[in-house]
N, C-alpha and C positions, 0 to 999 in steps of 0.2 A: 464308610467313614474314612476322611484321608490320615493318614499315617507319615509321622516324622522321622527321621533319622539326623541325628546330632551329634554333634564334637562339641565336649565341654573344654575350656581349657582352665588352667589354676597357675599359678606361680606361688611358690610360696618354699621351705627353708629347703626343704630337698629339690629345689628346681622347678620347671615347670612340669605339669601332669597333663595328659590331656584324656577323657573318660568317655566312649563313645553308647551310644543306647540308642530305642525307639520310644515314642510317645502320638498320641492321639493330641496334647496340647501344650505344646512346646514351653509357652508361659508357667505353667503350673508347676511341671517337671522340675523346668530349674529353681523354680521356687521351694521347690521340695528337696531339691540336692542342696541348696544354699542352707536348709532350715535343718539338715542332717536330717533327713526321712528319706533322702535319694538310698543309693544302694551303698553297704558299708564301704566301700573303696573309696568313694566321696567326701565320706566325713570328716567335718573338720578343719575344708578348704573355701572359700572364695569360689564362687566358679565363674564363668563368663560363655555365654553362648559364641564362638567360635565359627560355625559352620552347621548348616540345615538343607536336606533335601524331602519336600517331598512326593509319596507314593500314594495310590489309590485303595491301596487295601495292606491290613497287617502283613500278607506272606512275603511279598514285594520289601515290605519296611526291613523285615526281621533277617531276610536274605540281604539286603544291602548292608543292615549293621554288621553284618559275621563278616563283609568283606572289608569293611575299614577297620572292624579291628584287628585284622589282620594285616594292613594298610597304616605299616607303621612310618615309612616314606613320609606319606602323605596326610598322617598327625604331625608331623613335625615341620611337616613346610607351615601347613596352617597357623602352629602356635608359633611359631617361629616369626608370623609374619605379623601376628596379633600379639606378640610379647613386646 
């Protein structure tokens, strides 16, 4: 089953956020981070799909998430370009 990897981004009083994960259905996900059922870090904000790659199977997804959220450059060109 293919697997997504995502950059959420948010604007809101403390500046912009941007919140990276995996998902099997990109659509749902952020429906669920909008609806505050995403993951606590989420709640609260607005979000906007920003940025999406993806991958053929979970291990692939879950190795590329641990690299952008370390990938703090490269959250901020994104939201930066989408703010």
């Amino acid at each position: 089953m293919p697997c997504f990897v995502y950059v959420l981004g948010s604007l809101g009083k403390g500046g912009p956020r941007t919140y990276v994960g995996w998902t099997t259905d990109l659509d749902r996900r952020l429906g669920e981070h909008n609806s505050g059922a995403g993951a606590r870090s989420t709640r609260g904000r607005a979000w906007s799909l920003l940025y999406a790659e993806r991958f053929a199977n979970r291990g692939q997804a879950m190795s590329r998430e641990w690299h952008l959220k370390r990938d703090r450059d490269f959250r901020k060109k994104i939201s930066d370009f989408h703010g």
